[in-house]
Every structure is written in structure tokens, then in C-alpha cells.
C-alpha positions as CSV (number, residue, x, y, z in Angstrom):
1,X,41.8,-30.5,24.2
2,X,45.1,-28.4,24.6
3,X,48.1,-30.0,23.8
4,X,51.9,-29.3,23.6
5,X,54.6,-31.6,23.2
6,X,58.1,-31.4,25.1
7,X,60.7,-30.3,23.1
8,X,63.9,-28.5,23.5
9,X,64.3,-25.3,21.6
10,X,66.8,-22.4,21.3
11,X,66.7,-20.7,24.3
12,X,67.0,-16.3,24.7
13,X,69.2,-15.0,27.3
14,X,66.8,-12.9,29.2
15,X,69.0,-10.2,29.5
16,X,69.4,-9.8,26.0
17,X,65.8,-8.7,25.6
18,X,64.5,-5.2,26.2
19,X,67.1,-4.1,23.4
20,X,67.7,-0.5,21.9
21,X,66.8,-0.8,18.6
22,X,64.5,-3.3,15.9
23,X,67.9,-4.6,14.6
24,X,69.3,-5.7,18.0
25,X,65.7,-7.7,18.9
26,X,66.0,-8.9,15.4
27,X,69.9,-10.6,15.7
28,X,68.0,-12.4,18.4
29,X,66.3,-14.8,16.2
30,X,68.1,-15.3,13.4
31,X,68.1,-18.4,11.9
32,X,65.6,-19.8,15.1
33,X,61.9,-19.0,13.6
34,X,60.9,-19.8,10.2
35,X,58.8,-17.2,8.7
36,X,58.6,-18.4,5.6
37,X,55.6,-20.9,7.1
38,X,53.4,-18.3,8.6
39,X,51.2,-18.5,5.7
40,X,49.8,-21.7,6.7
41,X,51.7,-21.6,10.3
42,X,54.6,-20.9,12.1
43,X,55.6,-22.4,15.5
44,X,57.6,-20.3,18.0
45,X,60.3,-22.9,18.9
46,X,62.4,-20.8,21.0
47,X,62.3,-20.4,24.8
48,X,63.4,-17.4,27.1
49,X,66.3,-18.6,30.4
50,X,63.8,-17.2,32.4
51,X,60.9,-19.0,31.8
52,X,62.1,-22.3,31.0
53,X,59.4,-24.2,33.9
54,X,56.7,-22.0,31.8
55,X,53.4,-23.7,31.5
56,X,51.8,-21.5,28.9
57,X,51.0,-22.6,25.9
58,X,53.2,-21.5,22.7
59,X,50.4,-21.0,19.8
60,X,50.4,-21.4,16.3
61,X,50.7,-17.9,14.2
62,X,49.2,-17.8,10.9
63,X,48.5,-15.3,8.9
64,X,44.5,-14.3,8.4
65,X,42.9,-14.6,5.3
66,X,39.6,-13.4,4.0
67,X,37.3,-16.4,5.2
68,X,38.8,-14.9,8.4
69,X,36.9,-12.2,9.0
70,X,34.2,-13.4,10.6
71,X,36.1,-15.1,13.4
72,X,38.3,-11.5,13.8
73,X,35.1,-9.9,14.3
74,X,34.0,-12.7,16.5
75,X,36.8,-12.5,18.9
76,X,36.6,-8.8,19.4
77,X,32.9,-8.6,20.4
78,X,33.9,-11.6,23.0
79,X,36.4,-10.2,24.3
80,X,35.1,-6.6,24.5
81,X,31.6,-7.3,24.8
82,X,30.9,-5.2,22.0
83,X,32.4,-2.5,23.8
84,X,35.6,-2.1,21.8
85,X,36.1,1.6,21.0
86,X,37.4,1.4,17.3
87,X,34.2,-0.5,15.5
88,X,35.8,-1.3,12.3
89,X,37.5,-4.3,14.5
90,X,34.1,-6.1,15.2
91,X,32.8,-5.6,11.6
92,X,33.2,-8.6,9.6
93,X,33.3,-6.8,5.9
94,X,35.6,-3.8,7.3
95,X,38.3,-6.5,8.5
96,X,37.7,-8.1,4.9
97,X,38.7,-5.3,3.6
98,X,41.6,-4.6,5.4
99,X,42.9,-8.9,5.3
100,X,42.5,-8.1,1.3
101,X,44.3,-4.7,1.4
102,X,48.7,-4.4,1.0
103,X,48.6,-1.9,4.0
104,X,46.8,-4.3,6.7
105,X,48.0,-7.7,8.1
106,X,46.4,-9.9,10.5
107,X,48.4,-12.3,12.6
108,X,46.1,-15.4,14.3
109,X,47.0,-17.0,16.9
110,X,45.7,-21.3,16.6
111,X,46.0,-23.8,19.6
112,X,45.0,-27.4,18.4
113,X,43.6,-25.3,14.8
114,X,41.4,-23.5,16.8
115,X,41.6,-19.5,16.7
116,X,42.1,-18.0,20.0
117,X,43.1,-14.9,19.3
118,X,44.8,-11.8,16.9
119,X,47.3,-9.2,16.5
120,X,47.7,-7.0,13.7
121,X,49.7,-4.0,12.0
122,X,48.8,-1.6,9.4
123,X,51.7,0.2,7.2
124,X,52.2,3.4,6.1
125,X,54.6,2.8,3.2
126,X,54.5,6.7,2.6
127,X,55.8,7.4,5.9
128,X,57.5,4.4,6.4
129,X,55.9,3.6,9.6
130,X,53.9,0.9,11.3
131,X,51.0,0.6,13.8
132,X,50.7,-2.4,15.9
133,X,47.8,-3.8,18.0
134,X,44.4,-5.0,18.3
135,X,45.8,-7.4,20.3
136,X,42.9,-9.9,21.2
137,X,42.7,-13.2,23.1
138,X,39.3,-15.6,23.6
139,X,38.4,-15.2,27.0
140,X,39.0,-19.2,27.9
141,X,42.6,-18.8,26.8
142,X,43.7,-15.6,29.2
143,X,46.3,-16.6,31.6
144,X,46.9,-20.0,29.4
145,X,48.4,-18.7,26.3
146,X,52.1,-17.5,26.5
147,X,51.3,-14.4,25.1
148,X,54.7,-12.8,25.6
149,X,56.0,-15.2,22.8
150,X,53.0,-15.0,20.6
151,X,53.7,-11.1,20.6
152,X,57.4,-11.8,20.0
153,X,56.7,-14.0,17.3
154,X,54.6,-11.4,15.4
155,X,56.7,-8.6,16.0
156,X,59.9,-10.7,14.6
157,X,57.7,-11.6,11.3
158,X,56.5,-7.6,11.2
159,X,59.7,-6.0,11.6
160,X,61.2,-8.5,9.2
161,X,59.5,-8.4,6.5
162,X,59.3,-4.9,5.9
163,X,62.4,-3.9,7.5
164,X,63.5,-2.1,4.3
165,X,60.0,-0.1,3.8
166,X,59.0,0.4,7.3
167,X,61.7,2.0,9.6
168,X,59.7,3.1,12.6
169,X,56.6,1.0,14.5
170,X,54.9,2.3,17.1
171,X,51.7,1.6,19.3
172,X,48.8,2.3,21.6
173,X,49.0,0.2,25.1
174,X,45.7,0.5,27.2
175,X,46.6,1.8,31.0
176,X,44.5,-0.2,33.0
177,X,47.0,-2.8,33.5
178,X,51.3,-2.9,32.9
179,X,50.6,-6.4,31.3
180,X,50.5,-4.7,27.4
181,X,53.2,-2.5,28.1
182,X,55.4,-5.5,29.5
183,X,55.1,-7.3,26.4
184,X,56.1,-4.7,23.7
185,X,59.2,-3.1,26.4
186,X,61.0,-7.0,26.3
187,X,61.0,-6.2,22.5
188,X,62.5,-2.8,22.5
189,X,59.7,-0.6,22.3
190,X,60.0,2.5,24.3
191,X,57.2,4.4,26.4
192,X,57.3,7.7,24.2
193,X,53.8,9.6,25.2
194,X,50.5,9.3,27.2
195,X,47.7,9.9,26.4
196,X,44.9,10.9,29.1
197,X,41.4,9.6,29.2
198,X,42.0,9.0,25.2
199,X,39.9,6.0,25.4
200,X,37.0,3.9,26.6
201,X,36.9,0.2,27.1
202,X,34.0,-1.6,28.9
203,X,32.3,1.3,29.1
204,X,35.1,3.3,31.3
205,X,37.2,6.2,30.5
206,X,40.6,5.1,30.1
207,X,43.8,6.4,29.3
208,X,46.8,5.1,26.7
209,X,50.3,5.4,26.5
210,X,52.2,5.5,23.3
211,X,54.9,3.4,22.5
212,X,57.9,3.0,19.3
213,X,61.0,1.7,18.2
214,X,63.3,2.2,15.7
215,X,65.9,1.1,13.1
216,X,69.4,1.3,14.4
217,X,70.5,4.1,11.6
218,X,67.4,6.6,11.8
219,X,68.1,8.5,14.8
220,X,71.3,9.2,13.4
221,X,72.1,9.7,10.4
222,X,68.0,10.5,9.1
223,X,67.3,13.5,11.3
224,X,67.6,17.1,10.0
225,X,71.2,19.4,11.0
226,X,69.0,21.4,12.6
227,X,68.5,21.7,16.3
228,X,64.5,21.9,17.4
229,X,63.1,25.0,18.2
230,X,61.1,24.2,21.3
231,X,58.3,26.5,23.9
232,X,59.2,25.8,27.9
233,X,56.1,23.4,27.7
234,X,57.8,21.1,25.6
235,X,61.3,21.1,27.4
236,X,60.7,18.3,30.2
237,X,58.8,16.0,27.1
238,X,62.2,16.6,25.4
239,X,64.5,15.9,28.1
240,X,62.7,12.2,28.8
241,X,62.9,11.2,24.9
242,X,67.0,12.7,25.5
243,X,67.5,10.5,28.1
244,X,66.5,7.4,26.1
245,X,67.9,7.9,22.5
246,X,70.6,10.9,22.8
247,X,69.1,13.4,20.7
248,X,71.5,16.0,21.7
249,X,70.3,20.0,21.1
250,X,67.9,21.9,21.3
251,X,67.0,26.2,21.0
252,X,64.3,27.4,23.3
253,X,62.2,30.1,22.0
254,X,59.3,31.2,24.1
255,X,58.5,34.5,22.3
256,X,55.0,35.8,21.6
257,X,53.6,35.0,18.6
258,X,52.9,38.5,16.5
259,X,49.3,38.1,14.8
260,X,47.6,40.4,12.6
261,X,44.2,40.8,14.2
262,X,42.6,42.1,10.8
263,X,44.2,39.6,8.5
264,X,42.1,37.2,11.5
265,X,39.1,38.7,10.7
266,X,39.0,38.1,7.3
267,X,40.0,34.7,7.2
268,X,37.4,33.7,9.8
269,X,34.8,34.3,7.2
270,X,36.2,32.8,5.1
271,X,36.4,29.6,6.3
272,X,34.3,26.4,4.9
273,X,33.2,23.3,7.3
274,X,32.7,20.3,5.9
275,X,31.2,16.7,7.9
276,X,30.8,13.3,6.6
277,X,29.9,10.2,8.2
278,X,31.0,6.6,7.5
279,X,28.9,3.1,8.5
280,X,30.2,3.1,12.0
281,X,29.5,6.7,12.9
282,X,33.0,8.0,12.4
283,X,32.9,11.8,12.0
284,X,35.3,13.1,9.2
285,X,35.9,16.7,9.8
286,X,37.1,19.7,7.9
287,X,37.7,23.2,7.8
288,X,39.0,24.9,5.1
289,X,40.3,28.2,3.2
290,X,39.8,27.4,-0.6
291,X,41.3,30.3,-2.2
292,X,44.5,29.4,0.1
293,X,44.7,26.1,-0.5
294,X,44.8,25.7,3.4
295,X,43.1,23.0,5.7
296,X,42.6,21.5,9.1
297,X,41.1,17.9,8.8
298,X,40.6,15.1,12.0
299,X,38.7,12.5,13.0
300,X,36.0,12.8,15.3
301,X,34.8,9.5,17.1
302,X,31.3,11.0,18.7
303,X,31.3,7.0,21.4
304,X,34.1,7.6,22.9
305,X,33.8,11.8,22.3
306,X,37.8,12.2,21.0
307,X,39.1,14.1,18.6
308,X,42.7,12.6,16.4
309,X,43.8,12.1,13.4
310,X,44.6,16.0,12.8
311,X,46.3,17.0,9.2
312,X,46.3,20.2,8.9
313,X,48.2,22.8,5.5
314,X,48.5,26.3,6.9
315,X,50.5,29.7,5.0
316,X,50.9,31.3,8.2
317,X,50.1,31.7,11.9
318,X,46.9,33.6,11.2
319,X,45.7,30.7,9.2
320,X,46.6,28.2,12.1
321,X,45.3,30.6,15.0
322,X,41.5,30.7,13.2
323,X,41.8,26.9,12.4
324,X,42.5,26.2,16.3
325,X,39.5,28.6,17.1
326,X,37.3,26.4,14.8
327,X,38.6,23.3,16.3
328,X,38.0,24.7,19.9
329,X,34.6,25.6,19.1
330,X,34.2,22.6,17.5
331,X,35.3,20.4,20.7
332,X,32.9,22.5,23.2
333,X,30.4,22.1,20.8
334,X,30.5,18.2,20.5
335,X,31.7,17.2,24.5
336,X,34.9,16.1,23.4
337,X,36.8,14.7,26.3
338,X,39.8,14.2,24.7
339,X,41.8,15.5,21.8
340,X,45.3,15.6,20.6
341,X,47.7,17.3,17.8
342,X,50.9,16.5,16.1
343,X,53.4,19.8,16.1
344,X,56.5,19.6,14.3
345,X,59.4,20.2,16.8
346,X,61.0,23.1,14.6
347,X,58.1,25.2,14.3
348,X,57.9,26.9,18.1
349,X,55.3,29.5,16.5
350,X,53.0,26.7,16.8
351,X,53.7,25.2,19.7
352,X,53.3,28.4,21.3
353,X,49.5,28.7,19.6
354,X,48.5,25.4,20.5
355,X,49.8,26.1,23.8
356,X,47.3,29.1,24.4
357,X,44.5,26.8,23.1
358,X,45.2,24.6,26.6
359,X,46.8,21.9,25.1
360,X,49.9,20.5,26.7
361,X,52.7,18.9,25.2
362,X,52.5,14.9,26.4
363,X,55.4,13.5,24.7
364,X,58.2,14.3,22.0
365,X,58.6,12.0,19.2
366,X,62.1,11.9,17.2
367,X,61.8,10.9,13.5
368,X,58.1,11.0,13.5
369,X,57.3,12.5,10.1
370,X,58.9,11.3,7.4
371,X,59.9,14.0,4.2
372,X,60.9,11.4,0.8
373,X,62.7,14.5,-1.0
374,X,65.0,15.5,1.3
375,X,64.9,11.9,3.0
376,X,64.9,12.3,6.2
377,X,62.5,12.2,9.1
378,X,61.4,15.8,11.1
379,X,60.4,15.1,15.0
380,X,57.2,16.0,16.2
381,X,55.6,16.7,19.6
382,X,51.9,15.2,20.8
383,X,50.2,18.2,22.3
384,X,46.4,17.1,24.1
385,X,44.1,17.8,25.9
386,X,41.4,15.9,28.2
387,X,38.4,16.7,30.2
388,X,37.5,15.8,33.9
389,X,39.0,13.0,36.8
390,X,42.1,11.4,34.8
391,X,41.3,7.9,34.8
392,X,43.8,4.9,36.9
393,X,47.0,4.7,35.8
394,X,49.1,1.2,35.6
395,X,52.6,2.4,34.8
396,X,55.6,0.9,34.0
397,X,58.6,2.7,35.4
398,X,59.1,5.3,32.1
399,X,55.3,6.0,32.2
400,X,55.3,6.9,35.8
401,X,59.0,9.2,34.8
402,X,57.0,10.8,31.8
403,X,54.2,11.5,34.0
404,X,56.3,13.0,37.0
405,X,58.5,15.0,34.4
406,X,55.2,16.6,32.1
407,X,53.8,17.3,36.1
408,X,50.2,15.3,34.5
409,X,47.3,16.6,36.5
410,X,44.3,14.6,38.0
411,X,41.9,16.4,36.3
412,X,41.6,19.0,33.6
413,X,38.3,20.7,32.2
414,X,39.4,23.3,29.8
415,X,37.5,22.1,27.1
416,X,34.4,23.2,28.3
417,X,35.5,26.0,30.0
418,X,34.3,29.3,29.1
């Protein structure tokens, strides 16, 4: 039996919400939520002006713990019936693993001490950035849960507690519906890049869009001097991320890229490919040059046939160009439908090979890698590419802008074109 008492809680002026920054959602609830309880469980006594003749049910948040696992698991193979693309998140001894581990947290979500459903993050204290989601909810409870304050609530424990490690969060919001995207915009987080036909949920292609937010002080005073050095196909990606945080110059350089065709040859052979293969049929790719110390590593998930995850340490431009003819190969070879790279913004010699593999730029992301000697964060540009019909789109306003700006087609099929 649901129940939930009539109270009268601090109430958030509506208009207050969809802020500019993590530290203006924060000043929000200060003093109003007590995170010190969300061991054992925190309520979410506040309301929004808006919503005040709300019927939804406000949840209990409480952080997972091991014996947890199973019921994590549980909720994901309900709710996705055993569909869900990233399998870790229905295996019982990976979430363990992951409850027990610094860099993974697990917020639950009770109604009368019952589990209904889960959010979670995972940190990158190197980069000092976080990933939210796996945003889950027990089937019963859809459309009866106030899941705009339950999202809320984690977010304000996140972002709080490591607000002096982690200074950028972003996420991954499914495209089939605006619902997701709703939720994280009241809290500040911007529509940055898409991502088409990335995933697949119920068995359908589907595509993501990418959301992040920010500390007040990193967009200005922890970017480099230096203006980025961006291709024409990256131009319109920077002009929409301009319009929302100010970023202010840029140098276009379109040039050819010089190769040396010989220097090519040899370093073709020399190249080393490496596979592995974990529990859930994850592919863990690499190419290498040993005697150069160089690489170009991903992830290749063969269920829902994407390639991400890219790292790559190059010299020079040769050594990228015969890396990006592997990883072409590679993607015609395997069916990959989907497949995206990280470029730094002030490296147009890359952009500009990338480019001529087919991949377009989808989005420009300010402070994206983080550098701890010289402190500061360099921006970076998602460059993908995606096979066949692009799958329904459910936009919110600055999806359907980014989309119009980056002109995103209906269909592509480059990867398998010969």
C-alpha cells in the first residue's frame, strides 16, 4: 500500500529552475534536504510553485549497498525486458562490483521500503568528471512516482558531495521520448550533442542526445588562452555551444592536410591488432605501433553493433591517418552502425582526417578533457558516424536547434560503402 502524508515543505520558485550552472541549482536547496541521511534515507521535503496539486509520490532515496545488487539487476531486466543495451546493468556481481567500488554510486529510490527504482553516477576523479544515468523505475510505479524530484534529489546529493573533485557531469538521454531530457534541463543540464542511431532499446535502433553542466568558474577562468582551431564542419556545432555558454573565438583553418604517402606505407605494416573479450561479450579493441609508443584503443559492443570509447596516442598525422584506415576497415568488417570520436578542438589536422573518413562533427564540448599539470580543461568535438534510416526523434527545443544547425540527415550509409 502507497502512502504519503500531507505536509508543507519549502517550496522552489519554478522559475528559478533550468539554471546556468551546478552552483546556481545548488543555492537552491541549501539548508532544505538533508544529505547527511541518504545512507539509510533521505526524504525530498521540498515542493516546486508549479506543482503544488501534484499527486505523485515523493520517494525515499537511499544509497545502494552490496546486498543490493540483486534487486538493481532485477529492476533492469523488468524494465527492459532483458533488452537493456549496456549488460553490466542486469548482472548482479558486475553492479556488486561497482556498489563496492569509490568510482560508482547507486541512488535507490523506496516507497513504503520497497525498491522501485535507481539512478546512478560513475566518477572520473582523473578527469574530474561525472556520468549520470541508468535511470530505472518498476513498471507499476511509471506515471505514479514524482520522478522529476527523485532526479532532483540525486543530482543535489551528486553534485554536492563531490563538488570539489568533480567539476563537470554530463549524460546520455534516450530520444524516444522528451520525458528524460525534461528532467535533467529543470536542473541545468544543457543539450550539448546527439548522437544518431547510437543505441538500441527493446530491440529498436535508437538515437541519444548528450547532455552536461558545469561549475560556475570552469568555463572561465579553466579554459586554455588559446582560441580553437576549427574545419568548416565543425563551425555550426560551435556556434550552438557559443550561444549557450559565450565561448567567444575561434580560427578557421580548412587546409589540406600534407601526408607522406611512404612514411604511410611503412607504418601500415607495422601495425599490431589486438581483441579481447569480457563476460558480457564486450569487444576491447586495439591497434598499435610498438616501436612508437602509439595506439588507437575503443570499445566495440557487437548487440547493439557501435563502436565508442576511442583513446587514441598518435606522433603525427600519418600515424592517425593509418589508425583511422584500421578503424574503417574494422567498422565494415564488423556491421557497425554507429561509431563516434573525441577530437580535441585545437588540433584542425585531425578534424580535417576524421572528416575525410565520413564522420561529422555532432556536437562541441567546452572543457571536456581535463590536463592536471597545466590545470585546465581543453574542449573537444564528438565527430560520428551512423548507418541507415535515422531512427524518431523526440526533441526538446535545443535538440531540434542542434539538429537544424549540424543540417542531420535521415539516413547515412557510409560505413559500408565501398
Amino acid at each position: 500500500m502507497i502512502t504519503q502524508e500531507i505536509l508543507s515543505y519549502p517550496v522552489i520558485p519554478h522559475q528559478k529552475l533550468f539554471p546556468n550552472s551546478i552552483d546556481e541549482f545548488l543555492e537552491l536547496f541549501i539548508g532544505i534536504l538533508d544529505l547527511s541521511t541518504i545512507e539509510e534515507g533521505m526524504s525530498l521535503d521540498f515542493d516546486i510553485d508549479t506543482r503544488l496539486d501534484n499527486q505523485k509520490i515523493s520517494p525515499i532515496l537511499r544509497l545502494a549497498k552490496p546486498e543490493d545488487a540483486k534487486v538493481i539487476a532485477d529492476i533492469c531486466n523488468e524494465v527492459y525486458q532483458g533488452t537493456y543495451p549496456y549488460k553490466n546493468l542486469m548482472d548482479e556481481q558486475a553492479i556488486d562490483i561497482m556498489i563496492r567500488s569509490h568510482n560508482h554510486h547507486f541512488i535507490l529510490f523506496l516507497v513504503d521500503e520497497e525498491v522501485v527504482g535507481c539512478f546512478r553516477c560513475a566518477l572520473d576523479f582523473k578527469q574530474k568528471k561525472g556520468y549520470m544515468g541508468g535511470f530505472m523505475l518498476k513498471s507499476p510505479y511509471q506515471g505514479i512516482i514524482d520522478v522529476v524530484k527523485a532526479i532532483i534529489g540525486s543530482y543535489v546529493w551528486m553534485w554536492t558531495t563531490f563538488k570539489d573533485r568533480i567539476l563537470v557531469w554530463y549524460c546520455e538521454n534516450r530520444t524516444a521520448h522528451a520525458a528524460s531530457q525534461y528532467i535533467t534541463a529543470v536542473c541545468g543540464i544543457h543539450t550539448i550533442a546527439i548522437f544518431p542511431n547510437k543505441d538500441r532499446f527493446f530491440h529498436e535502433i535508437e538515437s541519444d542526445v548528450m547532455g552536461i553542466t558545469y561549475q560556475n568558474h570552469i568555463l572561465t577562468t579553466m579554459r586554455p588562452d588559446k582560441s580553437p582551431q576549427l574545419i568548416e564542419n565543425v563551425i555550426d556545432c560551435f556556434l550552438y555551444t557559443d550561444s549557450l555558454y559565450n565561448l567567444g573565438n575561434f580560427r578557421i583553418d580548412d587546409s589540406e592536410v600534407e601526408l607522406d604517402m611512404n612514411k604511410i606505407e611503412i607504418l601500415r605494416g607495422k601495425v599490431m591488432v589486438s581483441v579481447s573479450k569480457d563476460e558480457h561479450n564486450y569487444h576491447y579493441v586495439s591497434f598499435s605501433i610498438p616501436e612508437n609508443h602509439t595506439f588507437f584503443k575503443f570499445l566495440h559492443t557487437p548487440h547493439i553493433q557501435n563502436c565508442e570509447k576511442v583513446k587514441y596516442k598518435v606522433a603525427s598525422c600519418e600515424d592517425f591517418f593509418v589508425f583511422l584506415e584500421y578503424f574503417y576497415h574494422y567498422m565494415k568488417e564488423h556491421e557497425i552502425r554507429y561509431s563516434e570520436i573525441f577530437i580535441s578542438a585545437y588540433e584542425h589536422q585531425f578534424q580535417k582526417l576524421i572528416n575525410a573518413f565520413g564522420f561529422n562533427a555532432r556536437g562541441y564540448i567546452p572543457c571536456w578533457k581535463y590536463h592536471e599539470k597545466e590545470n585546465y580543461f581543453e574542449d573537444y568535438i564528438i565527430f560520428n558516424i551512423y548507418h541507415g534510416e535515422l531512427s524518431n526523434l523526440d526533441l526538446l527545443p535545443e535538440g531540434l536547434q542542434l539538429c537544424e544547425l549540424i543540417n542531420l540527415k535521415k539516413s547515412e550509409n557510409k560505413i559500408t560503402s565501398t
